[in-house]
C-alpha positions as CSV (number, residue, x, y, z in Angstrom):
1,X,10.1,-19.0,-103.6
2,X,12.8,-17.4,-106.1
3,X,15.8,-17.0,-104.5
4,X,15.9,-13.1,-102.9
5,X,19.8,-12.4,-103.8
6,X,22.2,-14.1,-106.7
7,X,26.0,-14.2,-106.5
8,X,28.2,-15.1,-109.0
9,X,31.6,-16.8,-108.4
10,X,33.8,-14.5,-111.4
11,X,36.7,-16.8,-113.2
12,X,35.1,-19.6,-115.0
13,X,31.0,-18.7,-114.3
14,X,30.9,-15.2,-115.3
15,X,33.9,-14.3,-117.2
16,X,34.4,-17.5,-119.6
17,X,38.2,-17.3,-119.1
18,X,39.6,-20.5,-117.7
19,X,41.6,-21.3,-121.2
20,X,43.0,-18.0,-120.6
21,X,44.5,-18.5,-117.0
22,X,45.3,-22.0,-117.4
23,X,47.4,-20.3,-120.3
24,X,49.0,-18.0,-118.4
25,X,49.7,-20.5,-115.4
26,X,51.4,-22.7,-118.2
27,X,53.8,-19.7,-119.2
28,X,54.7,-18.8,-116.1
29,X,55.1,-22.4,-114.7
30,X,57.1,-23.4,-118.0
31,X,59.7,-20.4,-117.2
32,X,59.9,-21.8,-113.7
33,X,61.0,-25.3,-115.0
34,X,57.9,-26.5,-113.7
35,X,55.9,-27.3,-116.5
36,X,52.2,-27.7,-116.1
37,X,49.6,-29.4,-118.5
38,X,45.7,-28.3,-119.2
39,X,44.9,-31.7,-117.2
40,X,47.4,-30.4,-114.4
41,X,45.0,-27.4,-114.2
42,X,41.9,-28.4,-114.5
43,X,42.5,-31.8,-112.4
44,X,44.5,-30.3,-109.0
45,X,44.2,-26.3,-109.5
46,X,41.4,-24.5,-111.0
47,X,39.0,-22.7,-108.6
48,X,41.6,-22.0,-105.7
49,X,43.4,-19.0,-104.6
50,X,46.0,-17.8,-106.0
51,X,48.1,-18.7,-103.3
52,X,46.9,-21.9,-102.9
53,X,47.3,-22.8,-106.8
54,X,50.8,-21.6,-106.5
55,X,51.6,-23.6,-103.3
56,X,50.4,-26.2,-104.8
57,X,52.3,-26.1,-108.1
58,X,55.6,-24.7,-107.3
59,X,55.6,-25.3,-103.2
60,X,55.7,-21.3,-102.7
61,X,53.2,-18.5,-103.0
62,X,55.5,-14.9,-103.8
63,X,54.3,-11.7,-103.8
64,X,56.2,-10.9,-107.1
65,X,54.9,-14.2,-108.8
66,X,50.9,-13.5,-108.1
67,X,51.4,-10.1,-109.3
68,X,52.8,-11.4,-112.5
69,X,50.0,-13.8,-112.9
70,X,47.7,-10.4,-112.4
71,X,49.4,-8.4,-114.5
72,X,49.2,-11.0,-117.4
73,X,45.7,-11.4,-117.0
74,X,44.7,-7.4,-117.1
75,X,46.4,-7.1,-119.9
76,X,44.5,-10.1,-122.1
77,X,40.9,-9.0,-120.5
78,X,40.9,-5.3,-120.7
79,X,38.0,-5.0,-123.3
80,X,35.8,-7.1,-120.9
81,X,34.7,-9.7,-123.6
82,X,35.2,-12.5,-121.2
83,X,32.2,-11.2,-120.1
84,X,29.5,-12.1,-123.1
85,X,26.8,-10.7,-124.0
86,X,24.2,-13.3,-123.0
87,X,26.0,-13.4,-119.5
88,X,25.6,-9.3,-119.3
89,X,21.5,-9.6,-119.9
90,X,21.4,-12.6,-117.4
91,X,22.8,-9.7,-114.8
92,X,21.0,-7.5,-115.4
93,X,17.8,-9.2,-115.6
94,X,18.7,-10.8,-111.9
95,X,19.8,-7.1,-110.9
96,X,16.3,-6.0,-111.6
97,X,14.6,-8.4,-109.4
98,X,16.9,-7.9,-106.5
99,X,20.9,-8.0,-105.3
100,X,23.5,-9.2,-107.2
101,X,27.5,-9.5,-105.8
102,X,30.8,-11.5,-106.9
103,X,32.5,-13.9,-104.5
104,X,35.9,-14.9,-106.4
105,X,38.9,-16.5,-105.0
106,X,40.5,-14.0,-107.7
107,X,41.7,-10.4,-106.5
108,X,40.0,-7.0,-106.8
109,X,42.8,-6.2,-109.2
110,X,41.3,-8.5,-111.4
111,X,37.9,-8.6,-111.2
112,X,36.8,-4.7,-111.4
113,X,38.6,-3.8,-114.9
114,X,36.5,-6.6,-116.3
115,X,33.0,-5.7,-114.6
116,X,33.7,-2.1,-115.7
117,X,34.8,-3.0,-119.3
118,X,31.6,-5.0,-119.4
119,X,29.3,-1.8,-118.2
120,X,28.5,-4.2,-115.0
121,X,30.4,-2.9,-112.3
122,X,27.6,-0.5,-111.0
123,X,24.8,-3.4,-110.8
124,X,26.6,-5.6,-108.2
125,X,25.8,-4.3,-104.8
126,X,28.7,-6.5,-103.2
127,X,31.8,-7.8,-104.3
128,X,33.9,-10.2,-102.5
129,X,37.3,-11.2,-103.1
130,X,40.5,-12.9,-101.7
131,X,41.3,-9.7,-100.8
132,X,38.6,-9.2,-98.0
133,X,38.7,-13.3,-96.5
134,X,40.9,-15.2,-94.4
135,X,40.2,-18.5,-96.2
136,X,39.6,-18.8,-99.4
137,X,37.4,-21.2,-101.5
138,X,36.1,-25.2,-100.4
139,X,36.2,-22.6,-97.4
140,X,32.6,-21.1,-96.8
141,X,34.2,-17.7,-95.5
142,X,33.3,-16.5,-98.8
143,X,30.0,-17.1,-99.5
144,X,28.9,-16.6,-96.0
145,X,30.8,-12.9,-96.2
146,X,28.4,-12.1,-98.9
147,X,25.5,-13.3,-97.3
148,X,26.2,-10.6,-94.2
149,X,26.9,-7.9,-96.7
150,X,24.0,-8.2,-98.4
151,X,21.6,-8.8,-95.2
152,X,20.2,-11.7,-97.0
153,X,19.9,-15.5,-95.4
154,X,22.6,-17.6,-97.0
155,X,19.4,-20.0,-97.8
156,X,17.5,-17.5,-99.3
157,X,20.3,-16.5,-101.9
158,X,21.8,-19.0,-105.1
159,X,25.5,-19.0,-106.0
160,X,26.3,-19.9,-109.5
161,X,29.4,-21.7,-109.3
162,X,32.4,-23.8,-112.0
163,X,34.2,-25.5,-109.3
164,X,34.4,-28.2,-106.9
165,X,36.2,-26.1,-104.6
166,X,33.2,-23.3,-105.2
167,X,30.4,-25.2,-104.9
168,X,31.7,-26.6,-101.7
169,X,31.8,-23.2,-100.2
170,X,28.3,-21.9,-101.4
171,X,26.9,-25.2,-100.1
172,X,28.6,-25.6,-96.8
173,X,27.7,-21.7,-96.4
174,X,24.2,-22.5,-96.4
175,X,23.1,-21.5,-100.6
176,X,22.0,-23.2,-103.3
177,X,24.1,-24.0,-105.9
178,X,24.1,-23.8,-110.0
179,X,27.3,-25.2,-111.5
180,X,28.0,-24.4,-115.0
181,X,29.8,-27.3,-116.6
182,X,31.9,-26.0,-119.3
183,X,35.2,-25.9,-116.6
184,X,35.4,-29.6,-114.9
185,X,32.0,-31.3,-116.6
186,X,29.1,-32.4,-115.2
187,X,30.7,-36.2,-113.3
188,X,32.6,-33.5,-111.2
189,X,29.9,-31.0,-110.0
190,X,27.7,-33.7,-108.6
191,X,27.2,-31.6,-105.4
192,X,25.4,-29.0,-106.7
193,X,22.1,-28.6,-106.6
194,X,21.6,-28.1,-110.5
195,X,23.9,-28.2,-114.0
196,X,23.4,-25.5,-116.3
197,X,26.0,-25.3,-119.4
198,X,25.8,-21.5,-119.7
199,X,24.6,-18.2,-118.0
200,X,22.5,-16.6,-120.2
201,X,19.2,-14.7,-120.2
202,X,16.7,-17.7,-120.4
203,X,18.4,-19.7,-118.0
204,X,18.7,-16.7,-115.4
205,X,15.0,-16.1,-116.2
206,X,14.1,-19.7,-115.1
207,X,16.2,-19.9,-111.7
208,X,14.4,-16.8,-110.4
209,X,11.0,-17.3,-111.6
């Protein structure tokens, strides 16, 4: 049976932006005299909160540093082109055959300016963020928020995921799981229950036929 509801983790899996924040992690890292490489990023940070990815870095998770970090971000993705166009048909081809929603461990601050940008926003019918959990991503809060939004059995949905730390929460919350490979590579997403190297309109086609 094809899956009855898809949700899409956001930084990495739908928006193709993790260059981008490792980037802007780097900067602000570098003027804290705590420089931080790509393998730094991609090895120990990428796919946890914000909070936790400072905490980790720099020992300390400020107010005034993660809205910073947000502010440098909205102002690089404004035009919503992290957002491609093959990804934009793949959502709206799942939106057509049922709901769609976002679980990120980004912020709401983040995430909408891009769906809107993108002319995505309306088709998601839930969108969870760090904003509305207690714990964030390997955490299955999360994923199993989304599954009560959308009235939907957690097993009966499929979370497309770039992380360790994401598909670790859509698994332990009960989903299957697509990774996307182009973050961390294929060795690291072993747990998943499939490897895709792209969302795009044939491969979205396949998972809910």
């Amino acid at each position: 049976m094809p899956p009855r509801a898809v949700v899409f983790d956001f930084n990495g899996t739908l928006s193709d932006d993790e260059p981008l924040l490792c980037a802007i992690y780097a900067e602000i890292f570098t003027e804290l005299d705590r420089p931080m490489t790509e393998q730094d990023y991609y090895g120990l940070l990428a796919g946890h909160t914000e909070e936790e990815i400072f905490r980790l870095w720099i020992g300390r998770s400020d107010p005034p540093l993660i809205a910073d970090r947000i502010a440098r971000y909205r102002a690089r993705v404004h035009d919503g082109s992290t957002i491609d166009a093959e990804a934009r048909a793949a959502v709206r081809y799942a939106a057509g055959r049922g709901p769609v929603g976002v679980v990120s461990s980004a912020t709401r601050a983040e995430i909408d300016p891009v769906l809107a940008a993108a002319g995505l926003a309306d088709l998601f019918a839930v969108v969870v963020t760090a904003d509305d959990v207690t714990h964030g991503k390997p955490h299955p809060e999360p994923y199993a928020l989304s599954a009560r939004l959308l009235d939907t059995p957690a097993a009966e949905m499929l979370a497309l995921e770039d992380s360790e730390a994401g598909v670790a929460s859509a698994k332990t919350a009960g989903m299957r799981v697509v990774a996307l490979t182009r973050t961390l590579g294929a060795d690291r997403l072993v747990a998943a229950d499939e490897l895709i190297e792209r969302i795009d309109l044939a491969s979205m086609q396949r998972l809910l036929a």
